[in-house]
C-alpha positions in Angstrom: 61.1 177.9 86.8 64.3 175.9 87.6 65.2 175.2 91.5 68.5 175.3 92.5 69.7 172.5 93.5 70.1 172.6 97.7 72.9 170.5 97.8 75.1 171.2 94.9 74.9 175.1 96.2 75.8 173.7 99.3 78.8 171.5 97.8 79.9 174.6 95.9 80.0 177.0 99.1 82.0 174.4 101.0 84.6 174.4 98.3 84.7 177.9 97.2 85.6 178.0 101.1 88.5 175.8 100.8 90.0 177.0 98.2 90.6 180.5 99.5 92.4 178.9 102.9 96.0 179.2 102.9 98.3 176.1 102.1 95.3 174.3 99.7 95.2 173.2 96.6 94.1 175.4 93.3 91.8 172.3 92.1 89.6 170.3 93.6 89.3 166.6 93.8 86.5 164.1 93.4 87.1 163.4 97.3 87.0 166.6 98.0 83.4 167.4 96.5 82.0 163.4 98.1 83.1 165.0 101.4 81.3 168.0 100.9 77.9 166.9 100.0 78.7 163.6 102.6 78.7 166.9 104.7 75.5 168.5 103.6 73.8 164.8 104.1 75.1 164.8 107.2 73.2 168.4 108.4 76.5 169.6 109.0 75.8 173.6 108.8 77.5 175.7 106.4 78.7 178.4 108.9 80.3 175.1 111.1 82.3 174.3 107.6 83.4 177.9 107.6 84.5 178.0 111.1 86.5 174.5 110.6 87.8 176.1 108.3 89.3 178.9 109.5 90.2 177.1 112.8 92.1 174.6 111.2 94.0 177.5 109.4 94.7 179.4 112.3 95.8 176.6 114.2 98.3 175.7 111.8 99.5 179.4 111.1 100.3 179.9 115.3 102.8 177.1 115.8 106.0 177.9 117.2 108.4 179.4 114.6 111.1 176.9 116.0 108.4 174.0 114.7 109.6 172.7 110.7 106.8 174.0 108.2 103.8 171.7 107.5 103.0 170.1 104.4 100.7 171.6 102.2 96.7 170.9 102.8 96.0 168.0 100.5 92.3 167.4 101.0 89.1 168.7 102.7 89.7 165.5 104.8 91.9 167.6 106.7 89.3 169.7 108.6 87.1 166.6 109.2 88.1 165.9 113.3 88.3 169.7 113.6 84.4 169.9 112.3 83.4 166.8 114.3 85.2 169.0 117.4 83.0 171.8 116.6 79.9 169.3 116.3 80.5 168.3 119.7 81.4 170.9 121.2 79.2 174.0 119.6 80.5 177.8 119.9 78.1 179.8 121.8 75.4 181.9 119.9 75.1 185.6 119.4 74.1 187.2 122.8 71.4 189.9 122.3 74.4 192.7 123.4 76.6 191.5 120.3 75.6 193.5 117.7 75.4 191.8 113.7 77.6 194.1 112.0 80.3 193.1 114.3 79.5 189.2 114.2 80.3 189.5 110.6 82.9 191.7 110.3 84.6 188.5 112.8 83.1 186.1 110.1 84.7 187.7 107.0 87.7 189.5 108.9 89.7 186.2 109.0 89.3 184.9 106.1 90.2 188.4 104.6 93.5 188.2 106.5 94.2 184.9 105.4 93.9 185.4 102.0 96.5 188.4 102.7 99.0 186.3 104.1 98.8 183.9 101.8 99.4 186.1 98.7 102.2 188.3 101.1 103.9 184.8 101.9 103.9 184.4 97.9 105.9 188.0 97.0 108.0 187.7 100.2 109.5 184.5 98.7 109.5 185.7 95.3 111.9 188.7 97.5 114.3 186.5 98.9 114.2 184.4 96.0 115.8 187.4 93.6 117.7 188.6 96.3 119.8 185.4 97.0 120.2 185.6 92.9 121.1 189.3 92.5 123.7 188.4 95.7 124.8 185.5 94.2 125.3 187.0 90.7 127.4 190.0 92.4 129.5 187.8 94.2 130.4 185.2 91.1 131.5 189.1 89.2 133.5 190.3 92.4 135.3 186.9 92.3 136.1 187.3 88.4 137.0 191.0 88.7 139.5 189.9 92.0 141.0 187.2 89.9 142.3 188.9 87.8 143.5 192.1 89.9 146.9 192.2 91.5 147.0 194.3 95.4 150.6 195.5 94.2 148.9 196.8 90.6 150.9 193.9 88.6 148.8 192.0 85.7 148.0 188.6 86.8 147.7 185.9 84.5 144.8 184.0 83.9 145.5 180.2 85.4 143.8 177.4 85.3 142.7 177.3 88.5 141.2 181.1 87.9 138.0 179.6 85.9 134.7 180.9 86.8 133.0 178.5 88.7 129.6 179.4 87.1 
């Protein structure tokens, strides 16, 4: 029977990864999938990929709200210096106390949640979005109506200066 190919499983993991982080593109690039098998070549381990990953996420979702927003994620480039951190400086292992289920629940929890806020970021701007419309519709008819309405009940006459400004 067929192998799998090792590293193209490999390249495909990293990028399914990147793709469900907030703030990344929908489509990957030809850099994007050199990186990832330049990381599989490189013996970097999947589950440090995954925890770049999410770092880098997290780090850039808990800036001060005062900060201005960050651009958009651009490339799997991005995470690179926070995978070569994790490389030097390795997260300790599972002690025998920690039990699995909850080592995975912390694994897939995040991710999870980030995909969440991602898609809640999305309907929350579609919300203000229509509401800034639907306000600034009923405001453009208020200023119609109060053109041509007279506080002492006479009929005012439409003047030039009385155009709608839509």
């Amino acid at each position: 029977m067929n192998q799998p190919n090792p590293t193209a499983a490999y390249v495909t993991a990293v990028v399914t990864l990147y793709m469900d982080m907030p703030d990344t593109p929908m489509r990957i690039s030809a850099s994007d999938q050199w990186l990832a098998r330049n990381f599989y070549q490189d013996g970097v381990p999947l589950e440090t990929v995954e925890t770049a990953l999410l770092l880098g996420s997290l780090r850039r979702m808990i800036r001060p709200a005062d900060c201005p927003r960050l651009a958009p994620i651009r490339s799997l480039a991005y995470f690179r210096p926070v995978i070569e951190e994790l490389q030097e400086n390795p997260a300790r292992k599972i002690t025998a106390n920690t039990s699995a289920s909850s080592y995975e629940w912390r694994l897939r929890n995040p991710r999870q949640r980030l995909r969440k806020i991602r898609f809640q970021m999305i309907a929350n701007t579609k919300a203000w979005l229509y509401g800034k419309l639907f306000v600034a519709l009923l405001t453009e008819r208020l200023i119609q109506r109060a053109e041509s309405f007279s506080p002492w009940g006479y009929d005012v006459a439409e003047t030039p200066e009385s155009k709608s400004l839509a």
